[in-house]
N, C-alpha and C positions, 0 to 999 in steps of 0.2 A: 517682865512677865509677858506671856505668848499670850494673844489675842484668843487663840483658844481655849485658854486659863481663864482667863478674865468674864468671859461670857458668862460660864456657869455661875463667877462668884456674884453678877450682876442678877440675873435669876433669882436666886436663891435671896439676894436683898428685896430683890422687886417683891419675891410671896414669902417674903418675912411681914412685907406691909399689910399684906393681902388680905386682912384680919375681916374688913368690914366697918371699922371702925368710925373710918371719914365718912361712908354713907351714912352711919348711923349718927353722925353727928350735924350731917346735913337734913336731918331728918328722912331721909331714902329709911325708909325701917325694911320693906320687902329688899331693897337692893342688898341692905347690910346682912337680913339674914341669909340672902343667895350667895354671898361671897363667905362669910363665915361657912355656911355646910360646905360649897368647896372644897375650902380649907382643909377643913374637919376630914373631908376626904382621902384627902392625899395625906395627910399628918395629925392623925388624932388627938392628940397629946398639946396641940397647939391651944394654949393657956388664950391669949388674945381672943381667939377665934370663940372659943368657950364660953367667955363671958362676955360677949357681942353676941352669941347667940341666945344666951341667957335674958338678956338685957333687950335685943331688940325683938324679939319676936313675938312677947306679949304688947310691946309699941305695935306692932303691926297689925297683930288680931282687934286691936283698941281701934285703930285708925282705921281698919276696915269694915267695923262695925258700924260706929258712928259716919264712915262713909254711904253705906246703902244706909242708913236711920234718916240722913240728910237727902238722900236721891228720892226716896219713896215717899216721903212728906213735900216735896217739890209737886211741879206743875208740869217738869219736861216731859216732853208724850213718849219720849224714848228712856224712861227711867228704867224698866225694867232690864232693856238692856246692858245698860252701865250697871245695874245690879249683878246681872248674870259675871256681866267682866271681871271687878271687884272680888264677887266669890271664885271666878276662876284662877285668879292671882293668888288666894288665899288657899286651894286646893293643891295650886301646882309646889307652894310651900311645900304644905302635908307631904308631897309625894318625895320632893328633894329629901324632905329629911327622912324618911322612911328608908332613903338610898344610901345612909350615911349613919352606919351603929352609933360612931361615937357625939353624932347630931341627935340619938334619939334616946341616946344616955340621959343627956338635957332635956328633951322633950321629947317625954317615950307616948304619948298621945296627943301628935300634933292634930288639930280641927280641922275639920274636911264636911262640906254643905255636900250634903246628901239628897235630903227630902226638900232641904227647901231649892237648891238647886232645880231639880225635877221642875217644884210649880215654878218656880224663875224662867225658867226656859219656857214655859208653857207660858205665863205671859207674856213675854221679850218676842217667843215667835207671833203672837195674838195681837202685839202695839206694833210690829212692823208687816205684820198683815196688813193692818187696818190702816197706815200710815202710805204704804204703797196703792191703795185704791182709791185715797184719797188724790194723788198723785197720778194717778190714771185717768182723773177726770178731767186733766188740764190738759189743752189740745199739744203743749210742745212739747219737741223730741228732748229737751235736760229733764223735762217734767218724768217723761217715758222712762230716759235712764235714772233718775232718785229711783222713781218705781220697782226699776230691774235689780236693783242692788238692793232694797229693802224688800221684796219678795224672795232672792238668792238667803240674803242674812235668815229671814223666818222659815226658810225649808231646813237651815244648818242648826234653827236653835232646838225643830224639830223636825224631823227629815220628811221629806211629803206633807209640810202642812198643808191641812183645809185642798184646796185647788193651785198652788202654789206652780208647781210643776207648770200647768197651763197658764199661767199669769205671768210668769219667766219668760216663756216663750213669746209670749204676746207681747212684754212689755219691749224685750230685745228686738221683735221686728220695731215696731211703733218708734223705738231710740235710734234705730239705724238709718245713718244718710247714703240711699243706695245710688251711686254711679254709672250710669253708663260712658263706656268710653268706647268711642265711635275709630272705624277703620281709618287708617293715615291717606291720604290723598297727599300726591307728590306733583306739584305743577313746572314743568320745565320745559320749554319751547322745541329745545332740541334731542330729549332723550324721551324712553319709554325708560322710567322705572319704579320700580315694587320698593315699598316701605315696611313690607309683611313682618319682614325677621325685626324691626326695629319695634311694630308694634306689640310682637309675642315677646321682646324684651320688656317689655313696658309695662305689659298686662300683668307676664309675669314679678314685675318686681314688686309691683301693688299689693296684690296677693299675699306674696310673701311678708309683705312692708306691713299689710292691714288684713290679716287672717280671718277669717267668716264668723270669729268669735269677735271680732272686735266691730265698733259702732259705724265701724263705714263697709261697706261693701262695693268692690266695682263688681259688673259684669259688663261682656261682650253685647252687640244689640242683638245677635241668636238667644246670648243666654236670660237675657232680660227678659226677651218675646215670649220665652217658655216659661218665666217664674209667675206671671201672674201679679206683679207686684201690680200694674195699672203704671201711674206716671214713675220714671225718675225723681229724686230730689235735684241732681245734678246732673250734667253733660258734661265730659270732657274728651274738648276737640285738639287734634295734634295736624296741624298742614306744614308739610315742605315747600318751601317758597324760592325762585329763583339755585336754583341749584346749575351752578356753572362749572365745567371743565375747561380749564384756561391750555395754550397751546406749549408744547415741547418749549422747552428752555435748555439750553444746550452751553455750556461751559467745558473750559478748558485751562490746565495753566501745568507748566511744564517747568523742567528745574535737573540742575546737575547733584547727583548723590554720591558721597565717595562714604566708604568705610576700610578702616586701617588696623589691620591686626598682628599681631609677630606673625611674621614667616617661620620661625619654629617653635612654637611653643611649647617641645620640649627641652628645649634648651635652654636651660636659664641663666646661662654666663652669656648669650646673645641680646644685645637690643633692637638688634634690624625687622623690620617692620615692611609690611607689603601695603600698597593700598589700592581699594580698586574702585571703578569712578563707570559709571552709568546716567543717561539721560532719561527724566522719568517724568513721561506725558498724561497728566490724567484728566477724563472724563469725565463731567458730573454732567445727567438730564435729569433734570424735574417738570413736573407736571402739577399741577396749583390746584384743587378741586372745592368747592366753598358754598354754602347757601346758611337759609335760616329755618327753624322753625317757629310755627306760629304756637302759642299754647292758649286756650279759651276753655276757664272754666265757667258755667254758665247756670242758675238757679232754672231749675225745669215744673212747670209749663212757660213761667213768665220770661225765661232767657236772658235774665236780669243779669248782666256781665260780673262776676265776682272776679277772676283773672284775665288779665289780657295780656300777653308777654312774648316778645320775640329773642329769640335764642341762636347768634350766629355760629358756625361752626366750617372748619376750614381742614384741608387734610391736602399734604403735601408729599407725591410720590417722588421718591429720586432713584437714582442707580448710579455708582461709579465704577467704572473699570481701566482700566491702565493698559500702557504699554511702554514698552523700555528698550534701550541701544547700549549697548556695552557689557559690562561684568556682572551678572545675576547676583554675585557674591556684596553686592555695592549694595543691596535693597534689604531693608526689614524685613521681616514676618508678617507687617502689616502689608507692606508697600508689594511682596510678590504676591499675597493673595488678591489684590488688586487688579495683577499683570493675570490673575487667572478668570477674573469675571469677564465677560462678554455685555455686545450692547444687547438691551432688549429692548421692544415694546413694552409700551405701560396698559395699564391691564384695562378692562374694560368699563363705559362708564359706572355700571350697576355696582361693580366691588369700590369704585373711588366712592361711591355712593354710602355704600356700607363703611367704608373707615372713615369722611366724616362724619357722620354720625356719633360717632364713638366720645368723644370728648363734649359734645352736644349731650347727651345718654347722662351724662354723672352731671351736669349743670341741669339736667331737667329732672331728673328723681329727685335730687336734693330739692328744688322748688315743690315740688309735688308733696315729698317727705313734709314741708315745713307747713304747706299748706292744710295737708288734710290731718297732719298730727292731731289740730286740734277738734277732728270730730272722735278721735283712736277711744 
């Protein structure tokens, strides 16, 4: 039987199982009625699914009743909200089967919190109000973000609670570790050069890395001077150190190439054979270009060194070109475009400057990446 045959009859076993049954026997009561309406979905008439539906759904309403009876007799300061969840699991039921005739054949008025949902929300946003201010009085920035996320949660249980909106705001500056990161300085005895285009790579990969929604923020020392923030939490400093251009390197190594092919090759009662034979010189210069960067993360006002790390990086420019004595017909495809290059100079120090860099670049984001993930 074709593999294409086979799939379907594999399917059709797999949601023959698909009853609900094994959840419902794991106790999952909410999972077994979400796979029974499914079911019921696609194939009405499915007997299994029928009485898994039957069978667990009043398990369910039971288990989530006595679930909030046992939350709201508790002590936890967030019960309201595991209340609010509870009933939301038990509505999104209601709505499944509402989506499924022969699910509401079985249970033609599934339960759906209405009125009590309403005050649920209204306390749930009231306990993570009150739970976020408490949390705002504690000088640290995790303190700040519980805050941020339990002010977010009580605007969603009602949307603009109380002052909510401003206490978001607040709690998000207060959680956020902001960065400055300071211009590259390049130290090299014998060159002038700019580190600009490495820094706008940097900046920007941050940025994108750690988006002005999330809990760290870099800026530039322009863009700092104008936020008002007062100190940094952080500095981070990038220096080029020893950056050397080492001198032409010049190689050479030469060699006889023959290649042999029929002399007629439309003849194919002939086996005579031509071959043709060239001397083939070739050129290699390279030029060695190599330094390090410095990388210093540092806690601001105190300057208390949290990273310290040097990052070598090396970039190697070469050029080969060719030249040949005898039969053109003796050389590759590879070996004449050789014989077509010329010599050149190597380019100037600022661009060797710029390609090592590049291999430098992906060793220092990723350090940066692993670093400040965990303020994200």
């Amino acid at each position: 039987m074709k593999i294409k045959h086979i799939l379907p009859l594999i399917l059709l076993v797999l949601l023959g199982c698909s009853s609900g049954k094994q959840a419902f026997q794991r106790g999952d009561y909410f999972g077994a009625v979400q796979t029974a309406v499914e079911r019921l979905r696609s194939n009405p008439g499915h007997k299994k699914s029928q009485q898994v539906l039957q069978t667990s759904y009043p398990q369910a309403l039971q288990w989530a009743q006595q679930e909030i009876d046992l939350t709201l007799s508790g002590n936890d300061p967030l019960k309201w909200e595991k209340t609010v969840g509870v009933m939301q699991r038990v509505n999104h039921l209601a709505s499944e089967i509402r989506r499924s005739p022969a699910a509401l054949a079985i249970v033609p008025s599934p339960k759906t919190y209405t009125t009590e949902m309403n005050m649920a929300l209204e306390r749930a946003a009231e306990e993570t109000y009150q739970a976020g201010l408490r949390m705002m009085q504690q000088p640290e920035k995790a303190a700040a973000r519980q805050a941020h996320s339990l002010f977010t949660r009580s605007s969603e249980f009602v949307p603009g609670y109380k002052d909510t909106p401003g206490l978001i705001r607040e709690a998000k500056f207060r959680a956020t570790t902001h960065v400055v990161v300071e211009p590259i300085p390049v130290y090299s005895k014998m060159f002038e050069l700019s580190a600009g285009f490495f820094y706008n790579q940097v900046f920007e990969y941050l940025n994108k890395r750690f988006p002005r929604q999330s809990f760290v923020n870099f800026y530039s020392p322009e863009e700092f001077e104008r936020s008002d923030i007062g100190n940094p939490d952080m500095v981070l400093q990038l220096e080029f150190y020893d950056f050397v251009v080492g001198a032409m390197k010049q190689g050479e190594s030469e060699k006889e190439v023959t290649r042999t092919e029929k002399k007629n090759p439309k003849d194919t009662l002939s086996n005579e054979t031509i071959t043709y034979k060239a001397k083939l010189k070739t050129y290699t210069d390279q030029v060695a270009s190599g330094g390090v960067v410095d990388l210093k993360i540092m806690e601001w006002p105190s300057e208390k060194l949290l990273v310290n790390d040097r990052i070598p990086g090396e970039f190697v420019w070469m050029n080969q070109y060719a030249i040949f004595a005898g039969d053109e017909k003796a050389l590759t495809a590879e070996q004449l475009k050789l014989t077509k290059q010329k010599m050149v100079q190597p380019p100037p120090p600022q661009v060797l400057f710029t390609e090592f860099t590049r291999p430098i670049y992906e060793q220092l984001t990723g350090r940066l990446n692993n670093f400040f993930g965990r303020y994200r």
